[in-house]
Structure formats: structure tokens, C-alpha cells
C-alpha positions as CSV (number, residue, x, y, z in Angstrom):
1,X,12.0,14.5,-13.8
2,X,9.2,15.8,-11.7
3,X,9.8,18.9,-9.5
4,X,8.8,16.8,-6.7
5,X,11.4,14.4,-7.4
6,X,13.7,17.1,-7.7
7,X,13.3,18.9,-4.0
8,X,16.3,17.4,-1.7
9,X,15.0,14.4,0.4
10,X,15.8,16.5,3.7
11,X,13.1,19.4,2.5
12,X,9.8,16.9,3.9
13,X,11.8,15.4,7.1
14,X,12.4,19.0,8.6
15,X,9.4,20.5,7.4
16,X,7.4,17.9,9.2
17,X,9.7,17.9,12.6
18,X,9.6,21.8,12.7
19,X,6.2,22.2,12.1
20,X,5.3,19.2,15.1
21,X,7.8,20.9,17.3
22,X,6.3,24.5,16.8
23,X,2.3,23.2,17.2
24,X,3.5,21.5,20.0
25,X,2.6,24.4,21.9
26,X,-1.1,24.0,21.3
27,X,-1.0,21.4,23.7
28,X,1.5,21.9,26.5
29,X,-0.8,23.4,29.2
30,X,-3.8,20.8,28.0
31,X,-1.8,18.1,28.5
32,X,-1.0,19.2,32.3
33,X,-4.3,20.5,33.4
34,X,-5.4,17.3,35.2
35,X,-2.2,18.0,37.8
36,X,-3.0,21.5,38.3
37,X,-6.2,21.3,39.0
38,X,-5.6,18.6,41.6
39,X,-3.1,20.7,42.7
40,X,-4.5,24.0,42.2
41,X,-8.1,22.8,43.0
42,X,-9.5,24.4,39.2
43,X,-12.9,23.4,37.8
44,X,-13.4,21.3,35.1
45,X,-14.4,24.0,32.6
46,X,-10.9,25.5,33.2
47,X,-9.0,23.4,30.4
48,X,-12.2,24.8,28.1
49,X,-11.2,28.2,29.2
50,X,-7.7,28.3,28.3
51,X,-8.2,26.0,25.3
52,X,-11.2,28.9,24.4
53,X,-8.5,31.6,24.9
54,X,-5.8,29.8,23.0
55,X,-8.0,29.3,19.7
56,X,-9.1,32.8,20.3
57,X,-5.4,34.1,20.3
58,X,-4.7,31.7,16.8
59,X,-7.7,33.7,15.5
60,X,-6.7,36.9,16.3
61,X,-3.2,36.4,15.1
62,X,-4.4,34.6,11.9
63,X,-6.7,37.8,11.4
64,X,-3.9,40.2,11.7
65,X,-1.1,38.2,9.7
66,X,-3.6,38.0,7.2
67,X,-4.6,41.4,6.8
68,X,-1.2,42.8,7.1
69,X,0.3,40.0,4.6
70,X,3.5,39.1,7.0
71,X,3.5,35.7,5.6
72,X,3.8,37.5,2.0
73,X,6.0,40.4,2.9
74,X,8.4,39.6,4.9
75,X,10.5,36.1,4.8
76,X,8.2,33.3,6.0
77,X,11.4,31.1,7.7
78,X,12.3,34.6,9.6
79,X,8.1,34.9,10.0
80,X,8.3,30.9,11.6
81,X,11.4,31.5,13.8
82,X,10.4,34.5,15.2
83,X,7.3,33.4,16.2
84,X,8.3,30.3,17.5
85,X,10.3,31.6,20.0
86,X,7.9,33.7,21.0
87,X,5.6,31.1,21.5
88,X,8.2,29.6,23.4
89,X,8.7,32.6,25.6
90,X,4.9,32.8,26.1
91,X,5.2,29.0,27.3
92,X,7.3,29.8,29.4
93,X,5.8,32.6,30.8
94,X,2.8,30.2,31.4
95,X,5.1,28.1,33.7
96,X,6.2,31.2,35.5
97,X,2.5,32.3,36.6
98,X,0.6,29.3,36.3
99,X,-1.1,29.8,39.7
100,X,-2.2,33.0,38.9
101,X,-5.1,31.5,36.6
102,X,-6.2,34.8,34.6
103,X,-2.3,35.2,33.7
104,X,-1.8,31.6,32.5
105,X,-5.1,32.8,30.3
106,X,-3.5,35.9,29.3
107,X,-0.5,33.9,28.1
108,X,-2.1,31.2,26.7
109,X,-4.1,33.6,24.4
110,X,-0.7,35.5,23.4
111,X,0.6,31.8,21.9
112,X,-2.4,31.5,19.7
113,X,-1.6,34.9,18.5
114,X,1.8,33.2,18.0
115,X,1.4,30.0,16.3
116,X,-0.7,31.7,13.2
117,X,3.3,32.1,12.3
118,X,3.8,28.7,12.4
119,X,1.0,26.3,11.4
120,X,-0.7,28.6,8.0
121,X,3.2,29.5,7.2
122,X,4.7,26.1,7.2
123,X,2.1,25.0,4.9
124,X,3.1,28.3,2.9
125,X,6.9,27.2,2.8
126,X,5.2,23.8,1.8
127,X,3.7,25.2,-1.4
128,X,6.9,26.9,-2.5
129,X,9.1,24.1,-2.0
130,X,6.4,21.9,-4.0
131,X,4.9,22.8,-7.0
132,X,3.9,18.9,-7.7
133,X,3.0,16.4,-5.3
134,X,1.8,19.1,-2.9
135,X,-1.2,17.5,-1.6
136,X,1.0,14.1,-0.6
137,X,3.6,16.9,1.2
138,X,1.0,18.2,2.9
139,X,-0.4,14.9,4.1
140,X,2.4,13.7,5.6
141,X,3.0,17.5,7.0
142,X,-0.2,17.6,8.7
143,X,-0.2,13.9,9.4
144,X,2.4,14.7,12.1
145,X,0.2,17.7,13.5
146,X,-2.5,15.3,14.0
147,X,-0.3,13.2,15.8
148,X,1.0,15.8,17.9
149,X,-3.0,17.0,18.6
150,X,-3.6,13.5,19.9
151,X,-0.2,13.8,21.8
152,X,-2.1,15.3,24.5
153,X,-4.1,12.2,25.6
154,X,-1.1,10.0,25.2
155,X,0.8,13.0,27.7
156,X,-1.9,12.4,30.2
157,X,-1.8,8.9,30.4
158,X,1.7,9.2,31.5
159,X,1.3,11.7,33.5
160,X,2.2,10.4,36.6
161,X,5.7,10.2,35.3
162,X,5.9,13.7,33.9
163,X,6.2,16.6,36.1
164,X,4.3,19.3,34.8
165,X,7.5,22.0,35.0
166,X,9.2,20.0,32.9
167,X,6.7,18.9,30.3
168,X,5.7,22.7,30.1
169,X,9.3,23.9,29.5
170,X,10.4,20.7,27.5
171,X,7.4,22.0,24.8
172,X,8.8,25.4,25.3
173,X,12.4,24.3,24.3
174,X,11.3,21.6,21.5
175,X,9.5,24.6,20.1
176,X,12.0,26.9,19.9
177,X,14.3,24.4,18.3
178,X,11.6,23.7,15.5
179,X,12.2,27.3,14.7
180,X,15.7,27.0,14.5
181,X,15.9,24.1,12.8
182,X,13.5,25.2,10.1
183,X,15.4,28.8,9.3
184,X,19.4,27.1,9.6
185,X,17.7,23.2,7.7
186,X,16.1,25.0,4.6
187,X,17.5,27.6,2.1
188,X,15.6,29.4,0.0
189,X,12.7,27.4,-2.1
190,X,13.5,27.0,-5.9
191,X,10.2,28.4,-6.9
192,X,9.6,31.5,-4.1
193,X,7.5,34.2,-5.6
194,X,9.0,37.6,-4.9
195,X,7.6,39.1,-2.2
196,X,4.8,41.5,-2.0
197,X,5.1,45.5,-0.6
198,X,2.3,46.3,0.1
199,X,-1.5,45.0,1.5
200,X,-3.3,42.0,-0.9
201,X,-7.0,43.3,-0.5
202,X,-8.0,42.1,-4.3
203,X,-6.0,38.4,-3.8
204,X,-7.8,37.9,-0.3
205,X,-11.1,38.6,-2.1
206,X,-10.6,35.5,-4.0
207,X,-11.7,33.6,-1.3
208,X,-15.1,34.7,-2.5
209,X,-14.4,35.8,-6.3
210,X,-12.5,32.9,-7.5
211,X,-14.8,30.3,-8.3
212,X,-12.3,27.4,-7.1
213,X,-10.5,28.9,-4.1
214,X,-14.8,29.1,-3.1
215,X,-15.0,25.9,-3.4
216,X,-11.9,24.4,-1.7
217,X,-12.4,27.1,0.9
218,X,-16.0,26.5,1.9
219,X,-15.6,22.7,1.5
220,X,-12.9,23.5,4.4
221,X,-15.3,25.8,6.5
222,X,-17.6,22.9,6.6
223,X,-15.0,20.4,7.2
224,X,-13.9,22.5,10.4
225,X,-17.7,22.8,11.6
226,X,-17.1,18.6,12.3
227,X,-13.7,18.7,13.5
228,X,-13.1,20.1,16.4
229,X,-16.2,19.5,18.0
230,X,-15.5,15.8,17.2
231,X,-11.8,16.1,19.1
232,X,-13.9,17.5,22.1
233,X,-16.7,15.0,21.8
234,X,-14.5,11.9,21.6
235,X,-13.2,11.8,25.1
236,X,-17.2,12.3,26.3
237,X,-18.1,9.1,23.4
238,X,-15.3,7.0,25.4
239,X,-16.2,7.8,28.4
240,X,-19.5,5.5,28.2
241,X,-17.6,2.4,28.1
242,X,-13.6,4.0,29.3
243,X,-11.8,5.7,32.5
244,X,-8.7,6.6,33.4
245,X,-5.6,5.7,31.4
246,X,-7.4,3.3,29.0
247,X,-9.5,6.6,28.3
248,X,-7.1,8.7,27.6
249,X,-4.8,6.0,25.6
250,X,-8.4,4.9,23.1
251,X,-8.6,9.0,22.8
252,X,-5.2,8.9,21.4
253,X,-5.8,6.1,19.1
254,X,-8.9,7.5,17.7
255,X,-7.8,11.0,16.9
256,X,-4.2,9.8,15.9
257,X,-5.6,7.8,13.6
258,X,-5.9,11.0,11.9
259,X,-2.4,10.7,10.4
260,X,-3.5,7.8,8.5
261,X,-6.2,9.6,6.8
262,X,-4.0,12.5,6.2
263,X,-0.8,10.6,5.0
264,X,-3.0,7.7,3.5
265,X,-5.3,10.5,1.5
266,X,-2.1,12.3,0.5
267,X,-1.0,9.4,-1.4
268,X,-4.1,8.5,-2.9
269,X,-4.2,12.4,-4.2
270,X,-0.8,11.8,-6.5
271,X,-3.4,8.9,-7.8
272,X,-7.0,10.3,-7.9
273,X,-6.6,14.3,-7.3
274,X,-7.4,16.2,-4.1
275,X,-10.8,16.9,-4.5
276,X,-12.1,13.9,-5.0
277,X,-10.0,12.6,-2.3
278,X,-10.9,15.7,-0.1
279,X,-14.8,14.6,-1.3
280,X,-14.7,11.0,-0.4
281,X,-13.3,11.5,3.4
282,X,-15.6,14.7,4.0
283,X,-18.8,12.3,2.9
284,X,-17.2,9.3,5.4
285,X,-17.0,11.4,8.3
286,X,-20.3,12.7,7.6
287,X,-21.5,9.2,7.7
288,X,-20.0,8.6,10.8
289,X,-22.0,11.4,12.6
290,X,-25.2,9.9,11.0
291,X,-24.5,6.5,12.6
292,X,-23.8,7.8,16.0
293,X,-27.0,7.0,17.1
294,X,-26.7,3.2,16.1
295,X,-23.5,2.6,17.1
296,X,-23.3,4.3,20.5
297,X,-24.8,1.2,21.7
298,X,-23.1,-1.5,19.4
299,X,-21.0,-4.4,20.6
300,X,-17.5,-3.5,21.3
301,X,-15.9,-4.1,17.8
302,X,-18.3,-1.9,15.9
303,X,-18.0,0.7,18.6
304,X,-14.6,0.7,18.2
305,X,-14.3,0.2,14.5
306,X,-16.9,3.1,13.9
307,X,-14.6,5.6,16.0
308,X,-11.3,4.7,14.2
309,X,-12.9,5.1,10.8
310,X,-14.3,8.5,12.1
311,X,-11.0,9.4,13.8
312,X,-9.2,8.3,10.3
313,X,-11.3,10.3,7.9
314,X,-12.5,13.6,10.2
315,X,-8.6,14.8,9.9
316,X,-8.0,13.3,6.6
317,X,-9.4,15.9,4.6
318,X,-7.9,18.9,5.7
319,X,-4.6,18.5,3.3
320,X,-6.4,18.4,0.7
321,X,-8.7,21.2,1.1
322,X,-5.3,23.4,1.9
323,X,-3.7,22.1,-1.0
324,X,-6.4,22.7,-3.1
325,X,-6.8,26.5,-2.2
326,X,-2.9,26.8,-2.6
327,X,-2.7,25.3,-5.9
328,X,-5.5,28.0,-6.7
329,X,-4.4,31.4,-5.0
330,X,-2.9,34.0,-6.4
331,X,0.8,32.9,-6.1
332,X,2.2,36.2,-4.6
333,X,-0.2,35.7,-1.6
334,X,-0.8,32.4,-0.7
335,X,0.4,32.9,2.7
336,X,-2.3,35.4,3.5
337,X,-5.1,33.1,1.6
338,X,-4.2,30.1,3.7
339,X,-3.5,32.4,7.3
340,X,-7.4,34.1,6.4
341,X,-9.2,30.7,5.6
342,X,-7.6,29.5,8.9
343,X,-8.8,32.2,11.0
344,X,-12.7,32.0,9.3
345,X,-12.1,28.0,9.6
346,X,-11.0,28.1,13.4
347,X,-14.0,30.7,14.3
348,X,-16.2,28.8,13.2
349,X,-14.7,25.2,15.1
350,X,-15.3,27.9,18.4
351,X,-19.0,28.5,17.2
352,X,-19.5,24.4,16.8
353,X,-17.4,23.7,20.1
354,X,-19.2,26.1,22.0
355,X,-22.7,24.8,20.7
356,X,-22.3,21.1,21.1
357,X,-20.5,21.1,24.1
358,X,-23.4,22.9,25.9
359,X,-26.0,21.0,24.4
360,X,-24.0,17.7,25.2
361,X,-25.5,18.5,29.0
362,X,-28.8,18.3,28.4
363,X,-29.1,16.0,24.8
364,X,-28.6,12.6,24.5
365,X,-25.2,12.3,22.5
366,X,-27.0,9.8,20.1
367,X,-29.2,12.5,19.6
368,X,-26.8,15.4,19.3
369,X,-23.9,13.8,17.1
370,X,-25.9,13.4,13.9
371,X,-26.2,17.4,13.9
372,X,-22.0,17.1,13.5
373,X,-23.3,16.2,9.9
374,X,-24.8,19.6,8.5
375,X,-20.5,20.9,8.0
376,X,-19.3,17.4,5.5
377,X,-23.0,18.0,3.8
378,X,-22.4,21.5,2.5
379,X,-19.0,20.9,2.5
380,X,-19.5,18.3,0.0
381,X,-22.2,20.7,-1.7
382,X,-19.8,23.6,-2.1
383,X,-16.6,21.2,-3.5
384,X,-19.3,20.5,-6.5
385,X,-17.4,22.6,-8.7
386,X,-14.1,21.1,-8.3
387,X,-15.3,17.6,-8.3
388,X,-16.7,18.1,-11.7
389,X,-13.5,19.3,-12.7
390,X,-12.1,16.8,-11.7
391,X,-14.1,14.4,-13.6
392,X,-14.0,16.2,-16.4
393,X,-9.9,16.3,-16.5
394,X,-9.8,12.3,-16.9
């Protein structure tokens, strides 16, 4: 029997529910910002600002849990609870001061300090609990985080019906009870590696000495260079044909369609291996940007059609590329691995964000989309290695 067959059914179920509850936090002041600016009378740019502030925060804290191997030392369900609840806390503290604009910054920052305890170290307690099948666990694991990224949209489409008190402190509390429900729902892993006691300088390196972890980890750094910026861009796509509600629900179809790509490619990976699945999504979203400027203007079903296949395989690579660099990590510190390629991989989503967005005012989007391409082409370039082992295994 496999040792994938042998992890208790209930390991996947609350891996997945705790990890959506706990990254639910990403989104809980996005999701509210049309309200309060009608009510508060906030620019446009704000919901920039504070989503700016909170990926700042995630790379801060992804910096320093890195560096200081938390997810290594200490035990990474006591690592996720704590910090859930402090996300939670810092949600709620949000709520408190929301009109006070520079404090709902402050706080927003202080969560994306917190969640580099949840989202790097639930893929940690991922990779313990399976030594096989990894890349399918993580599909369906970051399947749901899709799902809960593209929640957002979905939120403000039924806004009207939400109040935003209580959609701010319902994230808080669904948060909190992901932690929970993580450290009482799993015991310890059968395969945890003893736990390191002091700093992993020479297993952090690998990121650059380890010919494979290089590979899976700058295939990812390209990956995030398209990502992102395509989330942002989406809405802006849309909005040449959409408003309103239908906006906001086609937003939430094309970038929830992520959880097919990331479910669907975990599935193929059991089949075909992660690289090449991480290789064949990478090259399809990469296509998408090139087409942009052919199918901005296209009849309705190919419009459509392109943006689904582009929502479907943008997300769909990044289990792979995390289960890759996993599987190839020193085992006594792939918490820290994974937390430091997030932190590189969410800089540089700011750089791209920051770039495109501003250009987006003054280029022509069929123009400016293709550039989207540069990340999935030396992606693709640096997962050479690892597709050639790949081929070479069969």
C-alpha cells in the first residue's frame, strides 16, 4: 500500500477547510471596500493601497519566518494556530478602526505579517503528512485557496445583502476556527522530521545551490511575475464588455476556474509528474497573454473561452511548482524553503502589479497584456532541467 493510501481520509478534508478558513483573511477588507468607500467617500486607489500593504505585511512576515526558521523550529500546527488567531485579532482590529484609514492600513499590513504562518506552513504540514501523491494534495489544497481568492468578487456581488461588520468579523471568526480546527483535527504526521535548533543558512542556500530546487523555484518566480498582475487585470479585461454584478460574478468565474487547473493538474501529476504538468500550464497561460491582443476584440464565445482557459491554467501551476521544491529541499527545512520562495515570489507579483497597473492608464491593454508573457517564458526556460528529468525517468 502506498503512503498516500495510508494517511486517514480526514488528513486532506481539514487541511483544505483550515487552510481556506485561515487565507480567508486575505480578502475580508477587499471584499468590503466598495461599501466603505461609498460610505467613507475613499478613492479608488484605496483598495490598491491596503491590498499593497497586506502583500507587503505577507512579505515581511514570510522574510522573517524564513530567516528565523519558525516553521522548522517550533511546531508548525502551534506556528498555524497562533497565527491565525492573530490574524483574526488583526481583523478585528480592522473593524474597530476602519474609519481611521492609515489604522485599517496599519492593520491590514500586521495580517500579512500573519498569514506567512498559515499559507507557506499548511503546505509544510502538507509535505509531512504526504510523502506520495503530494502534488495531487497540494492541488486540491490550493485549489480551495483559489476559490477563496476569487471569493472576493462573488462577496461583492452580494454585497448588498452583507453588512460589512459582519462579513469583516464573520472572516475574523471562520479564521480563527481554521486554526483551531487544524491543531485539535490533526495529530502528529507519520513522517515529521525532527525539528531543527538553530538557523538553516546552508538549506536556504539551496534555493540557488541545488540544481533542482533552482529550477522548481525560478520556474515559480516566473509563474508569480503572470499571476497576480493577471488577478488585477481581469476585472479591467471584463470591464470592456461587463458592469456591475455580472462584472463581478464573470471575475469570479474566471479566476475560480483556477481550482480546476489546480485540482485537475494535481491529478494529472499522479499520471505524468509535476514538472511536466507545471511545464505544460506555465506555456498555456503564456499563450494566453500572447493572444490578448486577438482576442480582446473577438466574438463573445472566444472572449469568454480565452479568459476561462487563462483563468484555469494561470493558477494551475503553482502546486506543482511547490510540490516540486518540497519533494527537493532539505527535509529538516522545508518550511523555511517554501516560506523564503514565497516571500521572493510575492515581491516580485508587487514589482509586476505595480508596473502593469500603471501602464494600464496610458497603454492599450492589447498592447500591454502580451508583456504578462516574459514570467511563463523563462519560467519554462529555467524548469529545463527538471523536464529533462522527467523525460529521462520514463
Amino acid at each position: 500500500m502506498s503512503h498516500a493510501s495510508a494517511v486517514p481520509r480526514h488528513v486532506l478534508p481539514v487541511l483544505v477547510l483550515a487552510q481556506f478558513a485561515g487565507t480567508s483573511l486575505w480578502f475580508a477588507v477587499n471584499a468590503v471596500m466598495p461599501d466603505l468607500q461609498r460610505e467613507l467617500g475613499w478613492a479608488t486607489g484605496a483598495v490598491g493601497t491596503l491590498t499593497s500593504g497586506l502583500q507587503f505585511g505577507f512579505i515581511a512576515g514570510t522574510l522573517v519566518f524564513a530567516l528565523l526558521a519558525i516553521a522548522d523550529r517550533f511546531p508548525p500546527r502551534t506556528v498555524f494556530l497562533v497565527c491565525a488567531l492573530a490574524g483574526a485579532a488583526c481583523t478585528v482590529g480592522a473593524w474597530w478602526s476602519v474609519r481611521d484609514f492609515a489604522a485599517l492600513l496599519a492593520w491590514r499590513v500586521a495580517t500579512g505579517f500573519f498569514l506567512a504562518g498559515i499559507y507557506p506552513v499548511g503546505m509544510k504540514i502538507a509535505a509531512q503528512w504526504y510523502s506520495r501523491g503530494l502534488g495531487a494534495a497540494l492541488g486540491v489544497l490550493i485549489a480551495a485557496l483559489v476559490l477563496g481568492s476569487a471569493s472576493a468578487h462573488a462577496l461583492r456581488a452580494m454585497g448588498h445583502t452583507l453588512p460589512w461588520p459582519t462579513l469583516m468579523l464573520g472572516v475574523a471568526l471562520l479564521a480563527a476556527f481554521g486554526g483551531v480546527l487544524l491543531f485539535f483535527g490533526l495529530g502528529d504526521p507519520p513522517r515529521a522530521v525532527a525539528r531543527v535548533s538553530r538557523l538553516q543558512w546552508q538549506a536556504l542556500g539551496t534555493l540557488w545551490t541545488d540544481a533542482r530546487v533552482r529550477s522548481s523555484v525560478l520556474g515559480y518566480f516566473g509563474h508569480m511575475w503572470e499571476l497576480y498582475t493577471v488577478w488585477v487585470m481581469v476585472p479591467l479585461i471584463l470591464a470592456t464588455r461587463l458592469e456591475g454584478v455580472a462584472l463581478s460574478w464573470a471575475a469570479f468565474g474566471v479566476l475560480g476556474a483556477g481550482a480546476i487547473g489546480c485540482a485537475g493538474g494535481g491529478w494529472l501529476a499522479q499520471r505524468l509528474g509535476s514538472a511536466r504538468v507545471a511545464g505544460a500550464q506555465l506555456a498555456t497561460s503564456g499563450a494566453c497573454c500572447l493572444a490578448a491582443p486577438m482576442l480582446l476584440g473577438a466574438p463573445d464565445p472566444a472572449f469568454y473561452a480565452w479568459l476561462a482557459l487563462w483563468g484555469i491554467t494561470v493558477s494551475g501551476d503553482s502546486p506543482q511548482f511547490s510540490a516540486l521544491t518540497a519533494r527537493n529541499a532539505p527535509a529538516q527545512a522545508v518550511g523555511s524553503v517554501l516560506t523564503l520562495t514565497n516571500s521572493i515570489g510575492f515581491g516580485i507579483s508587487i514589482v509586476s502589479i505595480l508596473l502593469f497597473v500603471w501602464l494600464a492608464d496610458s497603454v492599450p491593454l492589447g498592447a500591454l497584456l502580451p508583456w504578462l508573457a516574459i514570467g511563463p517564458a523563462l519560467g519554462l526556460w529555467a524548469l529545463r532541467p527538471l523536464l529533462a528529468a522527467a523525460d529521462a525517468s520514463r
